[in-house]
N, C-alpha and C positions, 0 to 999 in steps of 0.2 A: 437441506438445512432448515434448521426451524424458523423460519422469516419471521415471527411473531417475537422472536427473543435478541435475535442477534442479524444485524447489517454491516455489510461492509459497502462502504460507497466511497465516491472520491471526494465530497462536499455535503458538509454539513448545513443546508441553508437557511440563515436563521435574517432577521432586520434588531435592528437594537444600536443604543446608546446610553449612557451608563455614568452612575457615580454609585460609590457606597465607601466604608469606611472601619475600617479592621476593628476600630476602637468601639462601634455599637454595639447592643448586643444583635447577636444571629439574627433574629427574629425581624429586626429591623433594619438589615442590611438591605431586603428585596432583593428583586430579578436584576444581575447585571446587564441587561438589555433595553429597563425600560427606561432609563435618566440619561440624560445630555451631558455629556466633559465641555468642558468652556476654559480649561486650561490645565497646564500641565500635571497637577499633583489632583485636581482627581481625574484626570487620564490614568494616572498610577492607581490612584484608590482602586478606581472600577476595576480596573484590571489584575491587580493586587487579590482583591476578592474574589473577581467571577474565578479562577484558578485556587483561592483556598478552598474554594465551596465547591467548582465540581470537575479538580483533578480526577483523576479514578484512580492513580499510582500511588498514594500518599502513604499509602503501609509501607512502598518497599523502597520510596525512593528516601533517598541520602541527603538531598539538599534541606537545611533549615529553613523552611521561608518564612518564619518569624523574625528570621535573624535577615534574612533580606528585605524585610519591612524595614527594619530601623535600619538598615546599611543605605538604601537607595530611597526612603521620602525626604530625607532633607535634599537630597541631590534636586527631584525635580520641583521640592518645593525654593530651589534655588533658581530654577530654570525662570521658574515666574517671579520670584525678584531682579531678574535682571534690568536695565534699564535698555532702553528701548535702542540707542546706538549701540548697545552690546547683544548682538541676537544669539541666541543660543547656535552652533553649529550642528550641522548633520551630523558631521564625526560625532559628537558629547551627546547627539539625542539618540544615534545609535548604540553608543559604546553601553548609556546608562539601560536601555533597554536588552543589550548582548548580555551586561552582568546579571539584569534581573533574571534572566530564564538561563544564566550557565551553568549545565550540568545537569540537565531535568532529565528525567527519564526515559519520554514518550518521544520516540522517534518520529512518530506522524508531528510532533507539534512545530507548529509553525506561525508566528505573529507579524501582521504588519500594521505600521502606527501611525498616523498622521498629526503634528502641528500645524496650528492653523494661524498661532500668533510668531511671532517673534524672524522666524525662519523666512527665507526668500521662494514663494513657489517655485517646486520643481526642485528644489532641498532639503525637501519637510518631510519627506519621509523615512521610518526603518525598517528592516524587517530583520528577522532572528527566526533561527531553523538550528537548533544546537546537539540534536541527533546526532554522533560520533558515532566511528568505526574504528577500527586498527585494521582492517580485510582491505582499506580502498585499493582497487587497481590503479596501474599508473599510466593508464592509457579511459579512453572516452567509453562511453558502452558501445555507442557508434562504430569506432577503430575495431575494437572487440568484435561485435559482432563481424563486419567487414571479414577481422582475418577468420573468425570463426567457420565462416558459410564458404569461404576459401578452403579449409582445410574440411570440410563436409561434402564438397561437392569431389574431392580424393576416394571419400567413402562409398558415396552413392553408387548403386549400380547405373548405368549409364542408362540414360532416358527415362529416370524414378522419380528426380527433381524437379521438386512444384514448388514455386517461388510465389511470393506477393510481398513486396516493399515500397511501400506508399510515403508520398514524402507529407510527414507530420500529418495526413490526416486522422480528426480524431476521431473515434472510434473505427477506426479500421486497422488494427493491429498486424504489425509485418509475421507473415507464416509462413509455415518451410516444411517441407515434406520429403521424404523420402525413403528407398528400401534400399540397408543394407545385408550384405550376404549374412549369413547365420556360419555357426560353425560346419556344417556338415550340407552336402547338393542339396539342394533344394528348398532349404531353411533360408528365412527371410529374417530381419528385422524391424519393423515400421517408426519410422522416427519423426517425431512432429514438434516443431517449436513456432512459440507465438509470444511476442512482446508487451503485451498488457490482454485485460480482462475485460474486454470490449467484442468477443465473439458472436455473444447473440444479439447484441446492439447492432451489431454490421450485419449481422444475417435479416433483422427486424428491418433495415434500413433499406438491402435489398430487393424487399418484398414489396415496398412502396415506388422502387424506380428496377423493375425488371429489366430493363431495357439500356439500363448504364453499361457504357463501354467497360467498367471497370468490375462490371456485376460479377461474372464471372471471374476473370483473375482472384478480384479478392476472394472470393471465396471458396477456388478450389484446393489450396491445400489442406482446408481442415474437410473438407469432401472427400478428397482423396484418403484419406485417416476415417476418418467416422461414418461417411456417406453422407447423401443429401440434406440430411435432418440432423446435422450435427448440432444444433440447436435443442435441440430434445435428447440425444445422444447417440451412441453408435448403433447403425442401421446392419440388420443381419445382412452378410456378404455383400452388402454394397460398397465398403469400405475396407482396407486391412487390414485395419482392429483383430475383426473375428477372421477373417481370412487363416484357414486354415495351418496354411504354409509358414505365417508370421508366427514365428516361435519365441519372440519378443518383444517389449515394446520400452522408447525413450521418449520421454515429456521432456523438454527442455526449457524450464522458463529461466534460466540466466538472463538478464538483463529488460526482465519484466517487471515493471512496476507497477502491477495491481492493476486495480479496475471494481467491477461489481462482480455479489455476491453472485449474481444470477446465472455466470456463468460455470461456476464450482460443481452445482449438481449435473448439468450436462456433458460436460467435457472434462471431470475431475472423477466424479461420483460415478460416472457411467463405466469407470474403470475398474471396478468393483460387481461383486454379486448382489452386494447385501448393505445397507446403511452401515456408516462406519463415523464412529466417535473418535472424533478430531480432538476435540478438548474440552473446556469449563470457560463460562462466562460469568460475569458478574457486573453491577452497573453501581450507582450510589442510589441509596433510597432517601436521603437528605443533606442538608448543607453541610450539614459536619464531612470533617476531612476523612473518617471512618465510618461515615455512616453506610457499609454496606449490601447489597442484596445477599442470600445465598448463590451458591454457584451452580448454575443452570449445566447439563449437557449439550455442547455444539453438535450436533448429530446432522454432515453431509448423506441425503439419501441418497440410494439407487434409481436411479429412472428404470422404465419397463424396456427402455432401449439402451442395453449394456454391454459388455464384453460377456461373452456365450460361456468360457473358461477360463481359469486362472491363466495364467503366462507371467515369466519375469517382466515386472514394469520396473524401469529403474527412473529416477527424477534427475536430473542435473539442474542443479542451483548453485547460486554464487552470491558474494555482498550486492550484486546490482539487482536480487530478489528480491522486492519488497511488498508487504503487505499479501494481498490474494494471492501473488506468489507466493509466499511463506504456507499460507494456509492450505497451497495447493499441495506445497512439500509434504508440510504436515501430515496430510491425509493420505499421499503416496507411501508416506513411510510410515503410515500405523495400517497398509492393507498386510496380509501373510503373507502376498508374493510380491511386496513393493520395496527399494532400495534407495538413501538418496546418495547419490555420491556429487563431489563437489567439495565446497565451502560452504562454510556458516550464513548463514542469509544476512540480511540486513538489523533485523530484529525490530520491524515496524508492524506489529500484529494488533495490537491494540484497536475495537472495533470502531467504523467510525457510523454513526446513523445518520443514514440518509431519506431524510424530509420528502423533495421533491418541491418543497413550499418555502418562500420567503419570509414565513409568519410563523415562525417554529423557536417556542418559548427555550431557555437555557436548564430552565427545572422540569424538560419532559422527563428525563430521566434523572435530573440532579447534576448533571456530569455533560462534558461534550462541548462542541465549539461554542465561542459568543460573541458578541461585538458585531459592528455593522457589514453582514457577506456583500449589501452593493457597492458599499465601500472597496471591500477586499477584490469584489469583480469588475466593476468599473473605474475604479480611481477616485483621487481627490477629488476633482472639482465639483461634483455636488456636495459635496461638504465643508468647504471651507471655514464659512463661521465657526465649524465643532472641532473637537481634538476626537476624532474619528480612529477606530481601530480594530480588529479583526483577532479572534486566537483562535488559530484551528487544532484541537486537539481531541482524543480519542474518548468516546463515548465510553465504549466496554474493556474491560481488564482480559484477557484472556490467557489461559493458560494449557499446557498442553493436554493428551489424554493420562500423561502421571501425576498430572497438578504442577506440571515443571514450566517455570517462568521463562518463557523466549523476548517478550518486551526489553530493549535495550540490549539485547543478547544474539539474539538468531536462534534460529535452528542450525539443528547441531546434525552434520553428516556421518551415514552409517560409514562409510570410505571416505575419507581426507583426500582429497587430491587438490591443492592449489591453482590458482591461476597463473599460467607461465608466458609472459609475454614474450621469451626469447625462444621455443618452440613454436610458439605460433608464430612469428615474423618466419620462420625454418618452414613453416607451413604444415605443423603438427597441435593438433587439440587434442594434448593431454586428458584431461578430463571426458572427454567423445570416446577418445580410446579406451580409455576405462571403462566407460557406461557397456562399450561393445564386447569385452574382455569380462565381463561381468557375466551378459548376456550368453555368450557363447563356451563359457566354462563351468558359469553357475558359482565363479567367485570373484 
């Protein structure tokens, strides 16, 4: 992928605090990063603007936010008339902050807000995530997978099964591997699944403590899939990738949620012969709500360590797909031999740029998170004095390789197969079976 154009990361990291004021003109609004809130209404101001100036969605979304300007400044310029035995409540400073962002577009977005006046600490804060679905499961991803890797290890050939399930360590993502039978003696399957996009961070990680008990476990099921250098991508015959015999292959990022870009070209790309155009990007080139760039091509390349020949790849995704996983669907399902079957993804594609640095201006691109990240990473209490606050939302617009909008939508599966919780408690995963029904008939 072209690093120079397009990021995905999990954090935007920027330092900032803020006022500005719909009423000025542009020109004189500034950076909503570099001015102090000192109280509620221009905690709204700032934040009011840094989001008129550098949403990226504002062609396609629906909400009026003119009209949520005058709906919600009297509200917190109500907050700071209060008298001082009436303190504003959590509930009323959440609620006011849930209506300003209900319904927004960008599914990555996510705000948290601190009062510093009025409120008792340890009540002063809100936060709002208003990303919707109609797909959610009614059970945990956890339970899910749980019954998932139950009804996987039914498939597995017996002694194929390479496991790694870490509890909440981060960057070490739980992976699973396995061969199942093919349609016809001696036909193989390779099936690998992995829960976020932290694979070559874990492999970077192991390289500095060789010697951890956990070095290995963690990292043999995507060895076992790619070979040694699954980092850089699949290794001739060290792996089952190219392995002859495997007459198929299933990615399974259900219940992954993202990660970095960095692992896309390795373990995405390398599935592939040839670089292959995912989608179109685009960023804001100024404060205006339409001021924006042309649309760039997302082009995931091939690394020199790849799959040797075609073979059916199929994807399995679900609503608990998000982000990297969407992108990884994406690119599975624009190769010639790739399929996704499943469910719609989550529809949080939207790119987010990742810095590395605390001192990362809101107008590098126009667009993208603002407000204070050590706030957002370490809490109030360095900020008390200020009305402190955080908006994490998506740098780049992205759309697919037909210019088809997935932001707030998902991706959309070549085969429909729903998620069926009362098959899997029976200890059957629908969806697996179909990936392998796919694989072994070719429909």
């Amino acid at each position: 992928m072209r690093k120079d154009a397009f990021f995905y990361g999990l954090l935007l990291l920027v330092t900032l605090s803020n006022v500005s004021c719909r009423k000025e003109p542009l020109e004189n609004r500034g950076n909503p990063n570099n001015l102090i809130c000192k109280n509620y209404l221009s905690q709204f101001e700032a934040i009011w603007s840094g989001m008129d100036q550098g949403y990226v969605f504002w062609d396609r979304d629906t909400v009026d936010w003119d009209a949520r300007y005058e709906e919600f400044r009297p509200i917190f310029a109500a907050f700071d008339a209060r008298p001082a035995n009436k303190p504003v409540t959590q509930i009323e400073y959440m609620e006011a902050y849930t209506g300003l962002f209900a319904g927004l577009l960008d599914h990555h977005l996510a705000g948290r807000f601190y009062a510093a006046k009025g409120i008792p600490h340890g009540q002063c804060e809100a936060f709002v995530s208003p990303g919707t679905n109609d797909y959610y499961h009614s059970v945990s991803n956890s339970e899910a997978l749980r019954l998932q890797l139950k009804a996987l290890r039914k498939k597995a050939i017996p002694g194929t099964l390479v496991e790694y399930s870490p509890n909440n360590d981060y960057g070490n993502p739980g992976s699973y591997f396995c061969l199942i039978p093919g349609a016809n003696d001696g036909e193989l399957i390779a099936y690998f699944r992995f829960t976020n996009f932290f694979m070559v961070q874990m492999h970077q990680k192991y390289q500095w403590y060789p010697n951890s008990p956990d070095s290995q476990k963690a990292q043999a099921p995507a060895r076992a899939f790619y070979g040694p250098l699954y980092n850089e991508g699949i290794t001739t015959e060290a792996g089952y990738a190219n392995n002859d015999s495997v007459v198929g292959i299933i990615i399974d990022v259900r219940g992954n949620g993202g990660g970095s870009v960095e692992d896309l070209e390795p373990l995405i790309g390398s599935l592939s012969q040839s670089p292959t155009l995912v989608g179109y990007t685009r960023v804001k080139e100024g404060y205006g709500r339409l001021d924006y760039s042309a649309w760039s091509e997302s082009v995931v390349n091939c690394p020199a360590l790849h799959l040797n020949k075609q073979k059916p790849i199929v994807v399995l995704a679900d609503v608990t797909s998000v982000s990297c996983a969407e992108l990884a669907t994406m690119l599975i399902k624009a190769l010639p031999n790739g399929t996704f079957i499943g469910e719609r993804t989550y529809g949080a594609i939207g790119g987010l740029y990742s810095g590395g640095s605390t001192n990362i201006y809101h107008d590098l691109f126009y667009s993208g998170c603002f407000g204070d990240y050590e706030y957002f990473e370490n809490g109030p209490d360095p900020y008390r004095d200020n009305f402190s606050y955080y908006v994490y939302t998506s740098t780049f617009h992205m759309v697919d390789n037909t210019y088809g909008d997935v932001e707030g939508v998902g991706v959309q599966p070549d085969i429909e197969i729903r998620f069926n919780l009362n098959r899997l408690d029976e200890g059957t995963d629908n969806q697996l079976d179909r990936a392998i029904r796919f694989i072994r008939v070719g429909h």
